[in-house]
mmCIF file of the C-alpha atoms, coordinates in Angstrom:
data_MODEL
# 
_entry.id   MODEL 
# 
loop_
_atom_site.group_PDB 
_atom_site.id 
_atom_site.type_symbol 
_atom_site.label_atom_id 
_atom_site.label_alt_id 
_atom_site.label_comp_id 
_atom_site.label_asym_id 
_atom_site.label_entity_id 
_atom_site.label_seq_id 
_atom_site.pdbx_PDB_ins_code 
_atom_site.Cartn_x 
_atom_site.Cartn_y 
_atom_site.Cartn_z 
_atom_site.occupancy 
_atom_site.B_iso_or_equiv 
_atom_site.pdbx_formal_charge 
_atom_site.auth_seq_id 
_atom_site.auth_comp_id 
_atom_site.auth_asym_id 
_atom_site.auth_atom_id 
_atom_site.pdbx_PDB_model_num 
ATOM 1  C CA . UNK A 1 1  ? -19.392 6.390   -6.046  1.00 0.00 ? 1  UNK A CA 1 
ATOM 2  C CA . UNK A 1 2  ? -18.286 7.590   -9.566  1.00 0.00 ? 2  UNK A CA 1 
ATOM 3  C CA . UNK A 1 3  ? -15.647 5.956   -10.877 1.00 0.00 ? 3  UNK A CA 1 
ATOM 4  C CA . UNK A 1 4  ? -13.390 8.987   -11.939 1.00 0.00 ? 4  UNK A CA 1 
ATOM 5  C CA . UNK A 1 5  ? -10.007 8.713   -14.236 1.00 0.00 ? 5  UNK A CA 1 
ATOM 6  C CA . UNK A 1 6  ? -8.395  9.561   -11.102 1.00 0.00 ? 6  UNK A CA 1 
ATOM 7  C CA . UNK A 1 7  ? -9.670  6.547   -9.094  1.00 0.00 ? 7  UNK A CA 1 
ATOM 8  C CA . UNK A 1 8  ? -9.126  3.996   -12.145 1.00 0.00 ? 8  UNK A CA 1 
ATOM 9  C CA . UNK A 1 9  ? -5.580  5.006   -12.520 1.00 0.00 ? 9  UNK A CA 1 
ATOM 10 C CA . UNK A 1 10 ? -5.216  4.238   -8.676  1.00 0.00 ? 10 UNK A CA 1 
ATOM 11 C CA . UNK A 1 11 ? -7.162  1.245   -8.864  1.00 0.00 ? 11 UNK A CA 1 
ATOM 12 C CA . UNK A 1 12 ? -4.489  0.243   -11.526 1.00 0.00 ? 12 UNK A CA 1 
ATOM 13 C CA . UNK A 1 13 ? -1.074  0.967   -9.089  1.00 0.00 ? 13 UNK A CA 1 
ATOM 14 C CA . UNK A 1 14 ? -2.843  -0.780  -6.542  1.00 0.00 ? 14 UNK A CA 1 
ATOM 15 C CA . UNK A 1 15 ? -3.517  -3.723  -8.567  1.00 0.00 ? 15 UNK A CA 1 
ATOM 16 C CA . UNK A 1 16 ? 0.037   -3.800  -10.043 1.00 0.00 ? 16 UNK A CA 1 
ATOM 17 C CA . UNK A 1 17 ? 1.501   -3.688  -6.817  1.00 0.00 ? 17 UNK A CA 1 
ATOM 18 C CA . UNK A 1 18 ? -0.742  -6.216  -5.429  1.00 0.00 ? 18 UNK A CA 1 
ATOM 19 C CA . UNK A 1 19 ? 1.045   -8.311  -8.418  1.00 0.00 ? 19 UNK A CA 1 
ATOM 20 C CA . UNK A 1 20 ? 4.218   -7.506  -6.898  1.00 0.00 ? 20 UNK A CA 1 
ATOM 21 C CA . UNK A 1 21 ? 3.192   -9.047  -3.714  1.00 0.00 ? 21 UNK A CA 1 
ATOM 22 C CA . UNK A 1 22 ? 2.330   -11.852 -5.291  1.00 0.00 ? 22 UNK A CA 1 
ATOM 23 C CA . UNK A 1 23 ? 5.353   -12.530 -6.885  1.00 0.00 ? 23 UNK A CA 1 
ATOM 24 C CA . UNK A 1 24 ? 7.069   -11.991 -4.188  1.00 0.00 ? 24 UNK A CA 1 
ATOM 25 C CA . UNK A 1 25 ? 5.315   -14.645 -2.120  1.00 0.00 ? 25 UNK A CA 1 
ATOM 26 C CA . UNK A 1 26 ? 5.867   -16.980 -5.068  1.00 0.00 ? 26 UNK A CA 1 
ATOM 27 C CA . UNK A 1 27 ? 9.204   -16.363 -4.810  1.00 0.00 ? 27 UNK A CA 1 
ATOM 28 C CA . UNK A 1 28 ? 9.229   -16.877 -0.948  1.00 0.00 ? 28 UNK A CA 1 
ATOM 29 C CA . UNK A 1 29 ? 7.922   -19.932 -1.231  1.00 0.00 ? 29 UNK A CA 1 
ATOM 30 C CA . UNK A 1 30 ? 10.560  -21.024 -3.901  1.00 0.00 ? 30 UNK A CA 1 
ATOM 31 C CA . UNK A 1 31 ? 13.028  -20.039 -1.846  1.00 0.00 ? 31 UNK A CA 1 
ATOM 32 C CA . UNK A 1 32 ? 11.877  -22.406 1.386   1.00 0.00 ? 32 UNK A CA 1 
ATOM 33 C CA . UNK A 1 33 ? 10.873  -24.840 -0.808  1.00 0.00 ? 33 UNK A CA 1 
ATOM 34 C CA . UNK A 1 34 ? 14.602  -25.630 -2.340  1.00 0.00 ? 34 UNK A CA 1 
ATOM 35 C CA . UNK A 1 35 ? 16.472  -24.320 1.014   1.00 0.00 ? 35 UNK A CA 1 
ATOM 36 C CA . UNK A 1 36 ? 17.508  -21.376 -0.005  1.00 0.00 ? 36 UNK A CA 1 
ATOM 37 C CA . UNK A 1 37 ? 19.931  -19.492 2.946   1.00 0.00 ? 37 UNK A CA 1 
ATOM 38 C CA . UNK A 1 38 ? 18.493  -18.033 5.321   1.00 0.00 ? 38 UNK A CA 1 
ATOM 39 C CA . UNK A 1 39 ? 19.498  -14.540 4.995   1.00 0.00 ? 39 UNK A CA 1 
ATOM 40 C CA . UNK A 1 40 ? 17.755  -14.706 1.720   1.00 0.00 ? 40 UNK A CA 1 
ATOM 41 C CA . UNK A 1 41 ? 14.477  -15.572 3.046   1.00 0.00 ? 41 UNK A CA 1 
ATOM 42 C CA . UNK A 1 42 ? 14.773  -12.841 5.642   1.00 0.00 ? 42 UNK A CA 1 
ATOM 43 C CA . UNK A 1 43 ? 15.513  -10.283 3.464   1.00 0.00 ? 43 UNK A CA 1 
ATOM 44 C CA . UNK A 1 44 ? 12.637  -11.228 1.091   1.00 0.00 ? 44 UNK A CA 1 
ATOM 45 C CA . UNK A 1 45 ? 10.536  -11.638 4.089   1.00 0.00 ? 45 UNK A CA 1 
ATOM 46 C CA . UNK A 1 46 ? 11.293  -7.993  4.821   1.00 0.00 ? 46 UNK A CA 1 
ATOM 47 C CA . UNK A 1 47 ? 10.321  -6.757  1.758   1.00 0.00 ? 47 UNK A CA 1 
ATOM 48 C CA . UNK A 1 48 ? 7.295   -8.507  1.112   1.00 0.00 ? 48 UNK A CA 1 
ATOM 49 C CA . UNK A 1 49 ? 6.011   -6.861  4.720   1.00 0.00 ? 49 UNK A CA 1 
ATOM 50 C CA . UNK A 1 50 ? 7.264   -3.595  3.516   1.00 0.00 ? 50 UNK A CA 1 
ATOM 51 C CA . UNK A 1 51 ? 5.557   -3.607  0.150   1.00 0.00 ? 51 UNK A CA 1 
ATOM 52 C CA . UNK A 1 52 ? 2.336   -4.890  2.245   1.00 0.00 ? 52 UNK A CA 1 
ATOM 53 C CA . UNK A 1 53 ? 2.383   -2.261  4.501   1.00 0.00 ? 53 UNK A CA 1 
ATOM 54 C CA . UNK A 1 54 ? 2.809   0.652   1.165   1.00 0.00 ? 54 UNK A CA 1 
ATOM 55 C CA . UNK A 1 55 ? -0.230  -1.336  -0.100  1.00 0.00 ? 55 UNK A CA 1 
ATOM 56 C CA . UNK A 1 56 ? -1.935  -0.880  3.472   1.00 0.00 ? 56 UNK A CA 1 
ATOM 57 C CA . UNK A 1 57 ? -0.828  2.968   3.426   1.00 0.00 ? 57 UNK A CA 1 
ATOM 58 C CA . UNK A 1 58 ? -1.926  3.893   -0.185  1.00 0.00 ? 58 UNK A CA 1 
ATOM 59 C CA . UNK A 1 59 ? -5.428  1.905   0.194   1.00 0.00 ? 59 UNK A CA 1 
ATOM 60 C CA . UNK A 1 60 ? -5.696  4.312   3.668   1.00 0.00 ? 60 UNK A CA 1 
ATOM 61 C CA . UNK A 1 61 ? -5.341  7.119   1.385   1.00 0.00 ? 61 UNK A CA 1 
ATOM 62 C CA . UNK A 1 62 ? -7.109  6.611   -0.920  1.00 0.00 ? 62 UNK A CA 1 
ATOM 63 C CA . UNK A 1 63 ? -10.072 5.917   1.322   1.00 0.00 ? 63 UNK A CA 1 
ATOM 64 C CA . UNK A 1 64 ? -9.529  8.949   3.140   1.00 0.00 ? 64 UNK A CA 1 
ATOM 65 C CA . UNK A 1 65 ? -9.292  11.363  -0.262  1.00 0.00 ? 65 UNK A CA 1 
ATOM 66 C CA . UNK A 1 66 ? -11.486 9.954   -2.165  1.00 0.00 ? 66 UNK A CA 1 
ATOM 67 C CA . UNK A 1 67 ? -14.271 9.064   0.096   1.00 0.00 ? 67 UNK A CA 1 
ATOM 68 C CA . UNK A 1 68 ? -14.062 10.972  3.470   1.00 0.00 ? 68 UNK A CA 1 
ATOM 69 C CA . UNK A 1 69 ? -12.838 14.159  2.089   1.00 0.00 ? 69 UNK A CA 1 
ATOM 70 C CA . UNK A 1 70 ? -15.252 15.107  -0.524  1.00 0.00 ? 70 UNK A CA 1 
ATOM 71 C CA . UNK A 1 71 ? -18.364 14.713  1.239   1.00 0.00 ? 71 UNK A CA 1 
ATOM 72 C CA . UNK A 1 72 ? -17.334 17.252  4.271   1.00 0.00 ? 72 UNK A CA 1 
ATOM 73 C CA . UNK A 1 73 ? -16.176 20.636  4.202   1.00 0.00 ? 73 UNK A CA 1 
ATOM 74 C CA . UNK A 1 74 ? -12.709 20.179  6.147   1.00 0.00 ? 74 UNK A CA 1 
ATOM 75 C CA . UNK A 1 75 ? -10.840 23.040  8.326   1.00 0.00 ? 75 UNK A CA 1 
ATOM 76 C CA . UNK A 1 76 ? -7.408  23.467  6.912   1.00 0.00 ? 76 UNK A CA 1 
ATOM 77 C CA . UNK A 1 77 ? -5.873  22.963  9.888   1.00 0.00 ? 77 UNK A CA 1 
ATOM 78 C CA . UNK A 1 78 ? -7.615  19.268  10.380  1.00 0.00 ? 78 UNK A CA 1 
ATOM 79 C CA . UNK A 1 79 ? -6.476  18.488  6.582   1.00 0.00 ? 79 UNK A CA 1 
ATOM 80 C CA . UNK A 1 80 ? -2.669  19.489  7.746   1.00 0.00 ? 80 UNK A CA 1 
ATOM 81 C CA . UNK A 1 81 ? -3.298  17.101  10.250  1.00 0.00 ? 81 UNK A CA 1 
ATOM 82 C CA . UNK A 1 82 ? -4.409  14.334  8.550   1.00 0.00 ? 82 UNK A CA 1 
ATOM 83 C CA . UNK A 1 83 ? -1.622  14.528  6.185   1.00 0.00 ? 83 UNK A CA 1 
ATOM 84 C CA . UNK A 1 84 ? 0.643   14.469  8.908   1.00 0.00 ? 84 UNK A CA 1 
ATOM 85 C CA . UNK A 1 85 ? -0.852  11.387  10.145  1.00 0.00 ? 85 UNK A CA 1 
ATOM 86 C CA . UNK A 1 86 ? -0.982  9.296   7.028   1.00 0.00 ? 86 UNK A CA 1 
ATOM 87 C CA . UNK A 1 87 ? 3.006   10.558  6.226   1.00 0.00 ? 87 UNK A CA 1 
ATOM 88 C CA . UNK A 1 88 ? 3.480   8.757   9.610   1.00 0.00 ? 88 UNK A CA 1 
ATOM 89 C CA . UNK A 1 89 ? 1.783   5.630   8.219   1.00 0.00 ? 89 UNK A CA 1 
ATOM 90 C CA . UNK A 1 90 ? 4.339   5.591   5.976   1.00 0.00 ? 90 UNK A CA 1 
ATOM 91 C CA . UNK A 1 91 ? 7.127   5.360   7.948   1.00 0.00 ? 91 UNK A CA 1 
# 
């Protein structure tokens, strides 16, 4: 696959926000380790899983753009529907 501008500048959000997810985990695990309330740690909880699951949606479209898509001639009405399907990933 050729690496294009494109794909490095993804490559780059994806591996800034898998920084983010780190971070937050860090910060998870401060928060258990020196009791922090419990709220807290749910609501941090909450995000990391969110921010996981943008990671999951972005990687699915990438994959889906960059590698499905430009090997196959695709019938408009199958692209609407794929768009359709990965905006419902994101919700």
């Amino acid at each position: 696959m050729k690496i294009t501008p494109d794909i490095q500048a993804r490559r780059k959000k994806t591996l800034n926000h898998l920084r983010r997810i780190q971070w937050q985990i860090q910060t998870l695990e401060r928060y258990i380790t020196h009791d922090a309330c419990c709220s807290d740690i749910a609501q941090l909880t909450t995000s990391i899983a969110k921010s996981f699951d943008s990671l999951r949606v972005k990687t699915l479209e990438s994959f889906v753009y960059n590698i499905l898509l430009p090997w196959h001639h695709v019938h408009p009405k199958i692209l609407e529907q794929l768009n359709t399907l990965l905006q419902l990933q994101k919700k």
